[in-house]
C-alpha positions in Angstrom: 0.0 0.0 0.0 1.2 3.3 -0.9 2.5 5.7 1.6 0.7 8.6 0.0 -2.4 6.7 0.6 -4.7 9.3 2.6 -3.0 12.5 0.9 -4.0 13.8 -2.1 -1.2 15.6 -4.7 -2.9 18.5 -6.7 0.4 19.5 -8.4 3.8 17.3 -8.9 6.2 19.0 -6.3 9.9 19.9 -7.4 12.0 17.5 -5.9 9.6 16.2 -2.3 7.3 13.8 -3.3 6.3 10.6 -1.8 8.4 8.3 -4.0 10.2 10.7 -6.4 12.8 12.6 -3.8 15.6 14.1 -5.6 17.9 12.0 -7.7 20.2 11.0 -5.2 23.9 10.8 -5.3 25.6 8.2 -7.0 26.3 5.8 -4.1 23.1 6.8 -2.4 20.4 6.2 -5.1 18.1 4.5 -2.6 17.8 7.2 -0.1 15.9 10.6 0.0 18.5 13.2 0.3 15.6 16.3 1.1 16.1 16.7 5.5 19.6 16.9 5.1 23.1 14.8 5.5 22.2 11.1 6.1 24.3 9.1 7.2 24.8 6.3 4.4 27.1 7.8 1.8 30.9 7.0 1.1 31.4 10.8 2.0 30.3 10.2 5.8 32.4 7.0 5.7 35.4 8.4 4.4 35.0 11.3 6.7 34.8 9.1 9.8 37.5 7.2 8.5 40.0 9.8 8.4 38.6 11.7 11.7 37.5 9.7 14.2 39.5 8.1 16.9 39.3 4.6 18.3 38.0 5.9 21.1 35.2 7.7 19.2 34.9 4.7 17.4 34.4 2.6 20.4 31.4 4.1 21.5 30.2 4.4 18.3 29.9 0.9 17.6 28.4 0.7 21.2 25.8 3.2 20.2 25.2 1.5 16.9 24.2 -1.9 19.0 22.7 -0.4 21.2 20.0 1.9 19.1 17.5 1.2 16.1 19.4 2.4 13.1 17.7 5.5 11.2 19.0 7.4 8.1 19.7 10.4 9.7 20.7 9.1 13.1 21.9 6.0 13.9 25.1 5.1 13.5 26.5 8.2 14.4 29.4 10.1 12.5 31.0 11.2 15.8 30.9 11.3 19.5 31.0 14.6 21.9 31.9 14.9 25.4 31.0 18.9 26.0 29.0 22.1 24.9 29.0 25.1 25.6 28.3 28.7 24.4 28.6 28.2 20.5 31.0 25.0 20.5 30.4 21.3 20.8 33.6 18.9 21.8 33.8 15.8 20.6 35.5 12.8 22.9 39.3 13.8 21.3 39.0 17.0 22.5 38.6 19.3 19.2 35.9 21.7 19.1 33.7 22.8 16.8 31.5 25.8 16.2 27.8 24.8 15.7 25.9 26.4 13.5 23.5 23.1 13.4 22.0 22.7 17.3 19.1 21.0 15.7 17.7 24.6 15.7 17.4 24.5 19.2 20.5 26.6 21.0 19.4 30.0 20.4 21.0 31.2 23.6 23.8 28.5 23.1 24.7 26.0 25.0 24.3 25.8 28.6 23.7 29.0 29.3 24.1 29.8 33.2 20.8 31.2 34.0 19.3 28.5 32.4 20.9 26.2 34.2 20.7 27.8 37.7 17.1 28.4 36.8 16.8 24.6 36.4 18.3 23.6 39.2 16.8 26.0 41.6 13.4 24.2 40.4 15.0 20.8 41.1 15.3 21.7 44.3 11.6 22.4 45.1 9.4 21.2 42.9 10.8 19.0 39.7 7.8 17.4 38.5 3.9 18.3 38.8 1.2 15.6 38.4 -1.4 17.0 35.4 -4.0 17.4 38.5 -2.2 20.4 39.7 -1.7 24.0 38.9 2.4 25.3 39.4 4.0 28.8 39.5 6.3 28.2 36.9 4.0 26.6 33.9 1.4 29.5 34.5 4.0 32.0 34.4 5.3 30.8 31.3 1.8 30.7 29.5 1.0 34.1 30.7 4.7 35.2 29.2 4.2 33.2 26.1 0.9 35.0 25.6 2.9 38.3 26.1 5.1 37.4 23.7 2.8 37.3 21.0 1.0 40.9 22.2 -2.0 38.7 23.9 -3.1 37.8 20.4 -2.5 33.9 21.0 -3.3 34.0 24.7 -4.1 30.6 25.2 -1.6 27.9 25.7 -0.9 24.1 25.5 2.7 22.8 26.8 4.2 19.6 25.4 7.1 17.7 25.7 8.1 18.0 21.6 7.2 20.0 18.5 5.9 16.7 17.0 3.3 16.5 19.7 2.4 20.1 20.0 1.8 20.1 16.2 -0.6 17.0 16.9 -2.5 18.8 19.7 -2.4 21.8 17.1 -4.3 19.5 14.5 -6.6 18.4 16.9 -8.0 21.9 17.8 -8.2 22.7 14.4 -10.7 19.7 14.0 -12.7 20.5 17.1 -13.0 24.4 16.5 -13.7 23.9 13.0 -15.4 20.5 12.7 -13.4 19.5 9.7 -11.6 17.1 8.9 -9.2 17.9 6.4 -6.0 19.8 6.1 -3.6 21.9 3.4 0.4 21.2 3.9 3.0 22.1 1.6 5.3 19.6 -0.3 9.1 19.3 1.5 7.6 21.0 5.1 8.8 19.3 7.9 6.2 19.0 11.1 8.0 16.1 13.2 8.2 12.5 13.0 5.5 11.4 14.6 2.7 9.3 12.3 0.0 12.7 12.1 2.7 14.7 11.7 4.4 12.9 8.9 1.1 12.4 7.1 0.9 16.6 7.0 4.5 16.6 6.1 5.5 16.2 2.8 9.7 15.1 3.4 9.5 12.1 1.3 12.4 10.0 3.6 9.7 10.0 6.3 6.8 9.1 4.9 7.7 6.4 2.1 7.8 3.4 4.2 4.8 4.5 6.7 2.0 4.5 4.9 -0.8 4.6 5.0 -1.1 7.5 6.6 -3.4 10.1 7.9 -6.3 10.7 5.5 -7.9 13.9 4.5 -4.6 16.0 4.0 -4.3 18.2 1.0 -0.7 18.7 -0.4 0.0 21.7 -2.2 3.5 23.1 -3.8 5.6 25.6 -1.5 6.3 29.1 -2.0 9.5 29.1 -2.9 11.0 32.0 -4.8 14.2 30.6 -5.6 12.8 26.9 -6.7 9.5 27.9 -8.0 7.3 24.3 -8.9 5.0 26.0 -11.0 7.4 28.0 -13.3 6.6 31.6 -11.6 8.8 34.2 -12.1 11.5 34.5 -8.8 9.9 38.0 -8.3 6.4 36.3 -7.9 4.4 38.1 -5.7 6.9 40.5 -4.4 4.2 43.3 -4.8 2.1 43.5 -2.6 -1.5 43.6 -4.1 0.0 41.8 -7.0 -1.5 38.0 -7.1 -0.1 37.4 -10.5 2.1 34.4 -10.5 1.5 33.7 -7.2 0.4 30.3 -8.2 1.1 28.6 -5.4 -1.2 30.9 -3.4 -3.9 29.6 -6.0 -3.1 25.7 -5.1 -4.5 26.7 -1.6 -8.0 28.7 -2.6 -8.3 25.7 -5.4 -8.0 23.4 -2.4 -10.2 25.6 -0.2 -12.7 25.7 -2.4 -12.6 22.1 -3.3 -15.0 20.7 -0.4 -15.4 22.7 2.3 -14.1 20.8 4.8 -10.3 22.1 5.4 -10.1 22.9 9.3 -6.2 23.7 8.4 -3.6 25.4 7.0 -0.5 24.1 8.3 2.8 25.5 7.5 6.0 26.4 7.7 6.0 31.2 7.4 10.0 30.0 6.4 11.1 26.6 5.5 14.1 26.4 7.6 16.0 23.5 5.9 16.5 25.5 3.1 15.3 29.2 4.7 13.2 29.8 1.5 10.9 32.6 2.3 7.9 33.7 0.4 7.1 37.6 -0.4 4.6 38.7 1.9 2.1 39.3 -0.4 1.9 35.4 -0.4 1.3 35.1 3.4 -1.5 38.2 3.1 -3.3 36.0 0.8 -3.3 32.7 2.0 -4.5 34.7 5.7 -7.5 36.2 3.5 -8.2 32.9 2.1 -8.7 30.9 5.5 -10.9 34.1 6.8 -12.9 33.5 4.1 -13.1 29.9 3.9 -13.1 29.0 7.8 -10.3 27.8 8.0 -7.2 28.1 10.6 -4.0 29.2 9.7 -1.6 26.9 11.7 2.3 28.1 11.7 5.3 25.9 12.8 7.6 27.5 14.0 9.3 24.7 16.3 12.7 25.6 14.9 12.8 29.3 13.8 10.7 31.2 17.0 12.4 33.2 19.5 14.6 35.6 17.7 15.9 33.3 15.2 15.0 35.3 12.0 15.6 38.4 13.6 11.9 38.6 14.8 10.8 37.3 18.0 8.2 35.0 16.2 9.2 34.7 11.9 5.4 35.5 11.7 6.0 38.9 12.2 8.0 39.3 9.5 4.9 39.1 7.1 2.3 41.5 9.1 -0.2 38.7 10.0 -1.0 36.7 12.5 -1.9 32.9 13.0 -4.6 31.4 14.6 -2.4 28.7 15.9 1.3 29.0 16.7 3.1 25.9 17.1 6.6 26.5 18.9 9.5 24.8 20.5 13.0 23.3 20.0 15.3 26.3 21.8 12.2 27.2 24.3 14.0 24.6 26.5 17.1 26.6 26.2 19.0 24.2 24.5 18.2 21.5 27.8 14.9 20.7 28.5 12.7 18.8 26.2 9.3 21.5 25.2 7.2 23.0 23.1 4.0 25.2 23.0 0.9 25.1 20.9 -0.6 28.6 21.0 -4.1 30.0 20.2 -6.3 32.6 20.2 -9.2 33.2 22.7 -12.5 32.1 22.4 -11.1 29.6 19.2 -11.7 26.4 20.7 -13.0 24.9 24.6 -12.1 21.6 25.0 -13.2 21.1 28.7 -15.1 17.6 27.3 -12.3 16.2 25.9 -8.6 15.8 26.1 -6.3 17.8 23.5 -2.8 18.0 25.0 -3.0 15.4 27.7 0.4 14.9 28.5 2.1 12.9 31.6 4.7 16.1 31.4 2.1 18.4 30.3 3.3 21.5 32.8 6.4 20.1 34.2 7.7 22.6 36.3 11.6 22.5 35.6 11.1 22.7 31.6 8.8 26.0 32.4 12.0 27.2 34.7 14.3 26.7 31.8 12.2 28.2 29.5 11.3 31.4 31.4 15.0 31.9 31.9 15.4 31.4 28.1 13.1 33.9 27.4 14.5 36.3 30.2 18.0 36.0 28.2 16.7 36.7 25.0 14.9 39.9 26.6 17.2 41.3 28.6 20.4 40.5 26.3 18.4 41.7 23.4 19.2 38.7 21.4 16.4 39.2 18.9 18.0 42.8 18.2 21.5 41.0 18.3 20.3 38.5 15.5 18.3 40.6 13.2 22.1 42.9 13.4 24.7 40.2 13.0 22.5 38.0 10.6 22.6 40.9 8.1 26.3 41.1 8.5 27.1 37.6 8.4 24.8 37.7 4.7 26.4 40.3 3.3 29.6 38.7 4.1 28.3 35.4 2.4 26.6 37.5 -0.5 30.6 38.7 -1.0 31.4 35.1 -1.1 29.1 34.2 -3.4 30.9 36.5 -6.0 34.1 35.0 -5.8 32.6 31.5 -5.7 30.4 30.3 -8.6 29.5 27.0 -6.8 27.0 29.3 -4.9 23.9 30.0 -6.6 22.1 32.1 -3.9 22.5 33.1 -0.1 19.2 33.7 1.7 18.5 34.7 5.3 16.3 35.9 8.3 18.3 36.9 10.8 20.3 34.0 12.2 18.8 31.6 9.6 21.0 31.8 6.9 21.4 29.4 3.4 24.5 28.9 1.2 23.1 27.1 -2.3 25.2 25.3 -4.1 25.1 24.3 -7.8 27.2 22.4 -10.4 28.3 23.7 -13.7 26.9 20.2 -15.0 23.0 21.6 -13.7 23.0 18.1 -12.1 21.4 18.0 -8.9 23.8 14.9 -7.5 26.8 16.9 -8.4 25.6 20.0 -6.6 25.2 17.6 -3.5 28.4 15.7 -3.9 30.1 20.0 -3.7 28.0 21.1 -0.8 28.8 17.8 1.0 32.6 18.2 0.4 32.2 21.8 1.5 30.2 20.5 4.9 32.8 17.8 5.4 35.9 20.2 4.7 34.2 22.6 7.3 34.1 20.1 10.1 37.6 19.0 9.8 38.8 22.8 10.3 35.9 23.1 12.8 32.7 24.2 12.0 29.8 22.3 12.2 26.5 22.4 9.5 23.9 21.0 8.1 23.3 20.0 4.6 19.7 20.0 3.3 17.8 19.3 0.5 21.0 17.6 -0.9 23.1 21.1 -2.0 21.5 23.8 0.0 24.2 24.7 3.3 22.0 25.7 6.3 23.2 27.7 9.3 21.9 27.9 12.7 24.5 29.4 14.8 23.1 30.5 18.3 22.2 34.0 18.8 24.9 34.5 21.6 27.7 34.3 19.2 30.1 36.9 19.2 31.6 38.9 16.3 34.9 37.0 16.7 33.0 33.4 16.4 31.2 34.8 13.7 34.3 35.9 11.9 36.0 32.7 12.6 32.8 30.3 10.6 33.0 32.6 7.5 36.9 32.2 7.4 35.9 28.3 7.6 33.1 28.1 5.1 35.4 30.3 2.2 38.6 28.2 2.8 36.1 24.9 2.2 34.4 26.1 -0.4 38.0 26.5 -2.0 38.7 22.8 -1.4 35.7 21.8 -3.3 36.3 23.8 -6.0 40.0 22.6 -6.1 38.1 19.0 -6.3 35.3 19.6 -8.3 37.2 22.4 -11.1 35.0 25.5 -10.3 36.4 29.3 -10.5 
């Protein structure tokens, strides 16, 4: 049975379908290279070959018995033993700067008043049957609602994005009663069975079918990769609808039965930190007002200052009726994530939408009020939006003097290097962006590598001017390796 089954496509997506993926590299031509660096290429191996100790390797075979293998997991290319600030150690000792975190260091690694605000809680009060009201969960709803200007004042903790995105479906269902939802081809929700089946990352959903029914996939807005052969300027008036035919995918698909309790997405896909012109957003927020349905944003990995913006949202001038959030809120420690809504949008006293053993656990709150304290009072958001323009413009100079790059994009802190091959092959772009990610982490920077050729980085937004420095001098002296290796200028 198909793993689409339950899903229906209304337009072939560029390179994210069930199935299709993207023509993978040439050892590799079983597995879907769209979330990012898996594991099973000769590049990983020779890279742990050359770099990793037998002590790493000891307790990575260890590991590797141990856990369920997974493509982008299990086994692991390396072992740490430290973090802190913006640098991870591995077990040898050699540290690198991480502009990966999984999205979730914004205020680095173990940051001192996170950590003294979690063990002050330990102290006191660590965990908090569901039963029972505690200081430090209702003081982070009431911040969170804050956050936000009281326009999502209503709040659901959980213990990951995955399940905070479920309990985000669910009151989508019960305040609309619909069924259905719209997702977007290559968005990313979690891994969990609901949330893959509103996904559209093909290396999560082809073997786990069938999944979820009623959910609506429709192409992206993506400027820079456009689907439906728009223009890359589509949209970017605001007022202008012309081209904006990804915009029409959703009011086709509204309009198609009348049951859609959902928009779910993604304001910036942040594997690849495409962002779509605001005039996109404005629409498909005019659309769900006028069709009844919710307009449901994830933003597990880019909230909190990431794109320069303490919500990415705001970067558009709308507003959601459901915020999905998490990843750094636990300060780069504690497991949590937030589903946010409006008032009045949905009472579910006579049933159970987020009923959760660690629903309001007490020390996850701690750490994530002292997250959001440091963000506050260090002005991190302000320090992002700042040092992310620098850190583009500095990459927009590289891009000149490298033509492997084929664009730089960025938000604040959420920054993308894309890479392309003079062949116009898509396996040969990844083979360049891998050497480049590779080359990096043996001089000691650490990124990701996502949709096979695009570079993503997610430093924290507590790094300094001289770390920030230091990464760019890394990234240009890699991307002259690979083009040593692979004969660009």
């Amino acid at each position: 049975m198909s793993a689409a089954q339950g899903s229906t496509d209304l337009t072939t997506p560029h390179g994210g379908s069930p199935g299709s993926g993207v023509d993978a590299a040439r050892d590799t031509a079983a597995v879907d290279r769209s979330e990012g660096d898996i594991n099973a290429t000769s590049a990983r191996a020779n890279w742990r070959r050359d770099h990793v100790s037998e002590t790493a390797r000891a307790l990575l075979q260890r590991d590797a018995a141990a856990y369920v293998h997974q493509a982008l997991s299990t086994p692991c290319m390396n072992a740490l033993s430290a973090c802190a600030g913006s640098w991870i150690t591995d077990v040898d000792g050699r540290r690198y700067l991480d502009f990966h975190g999984n999205s979730a260091h914004q205020v680095g690694y173990g940051h001192p008043r996170v950590v003294e605000a979690i063990k002050r809680q330990l102290d006191t009060l660590p965990f908090c049957p569901r039963r029972y009201a505690n200081e430090p969960a209702v003081e982070l709803a009431e911040a969170l609602s804050s956050l936000t200007g009281h326009r999502l004042s209503r709040v659901l903790l959980a213990p990951s994005g995955a399940v905070a995105v479920s309990t985000a479906l669910k009151i989508a269902r019960l305040a609309t009663g619909r069924k259905q939802f719209i997702s977007m081809w290559g968005s990313f929700h979690g891994a969990t069975l609901d949330a893959i089946s509103v996904g559209g990352e093909a290396i999560f959903r082809d073997t786990a079918g069938p999944l979820m029914p009623g959910v609506i996939h429709v192409p992206p807005s993506r400027p820079e990769r456009c689907s439906l052969g728009c223009d890359r300027k589509c949209g970017v008036q605001v007022g202008d609808e012309s081209g904006m035919r990804c915009a029409e995918a959703i009011e086709n698909a509204l309009s198609s039965g009348g049951d859609v309790a959902g928009v779910i997405a993604e304001p910036i896909r942040c594997t690849t930190v495409s962002i779509p012109p605001p005039a996109y957003w404005k629409r498909v927020r005019e659309l769900c007002d006028r069709s009844g349905a919710l307009l449901i944003f994830d933003e597990i990995p880019t909230c909190l200052g990431r794109t320069g913006k303490m919500f990415a949202y705001e970067h558009f001038g709308i507003v959601p009726d459901v915020l999905v959030i998490g990843k750094g809120l636990g300060g780069g420690i504690m497991p949590l994530a937030a589903t946010l809504v409006r008032d009045g949008l949905v009472d579910g006293s006579r049933t159970a939408l987020g009923h959760y053993t660690h629903e309001k656990s007490p020390v996850a709150s701690a750490a994530a009020l002292a997250t959001i304290r440091v963000i506050i009072e260090d002005q991190l958001v302000e320090r992002s939006a700042v040092l992310g323009e620098r850190i583009h413009a500095r990459l927009c100079e590289l891009k000149k003097c490298f033509d492997s790059i084929a664009d730089v994009r960025g938000r604040g802190l959420l920054l993308a290097v894309e890479i392309a091959a003079r062949s116009g092959r898509h396996e040969d772009a990844t083979a360049i962006a891998e050497h480049v990610m590779y080359a990096a982490l043996a001089r000691g920077l650490n990124f990701k590598v996502s949709d096979g050729n695009v570079l993503t980085l997610t430093p924290p937004l507590t790094l300094t001017d001289d770390e920030a420095e230091q990464s760019l001098d890394i990234l240009a002296a890699s991307l002259r390796d690979a083009n040593v290796v692979f004969g660009h200028a």
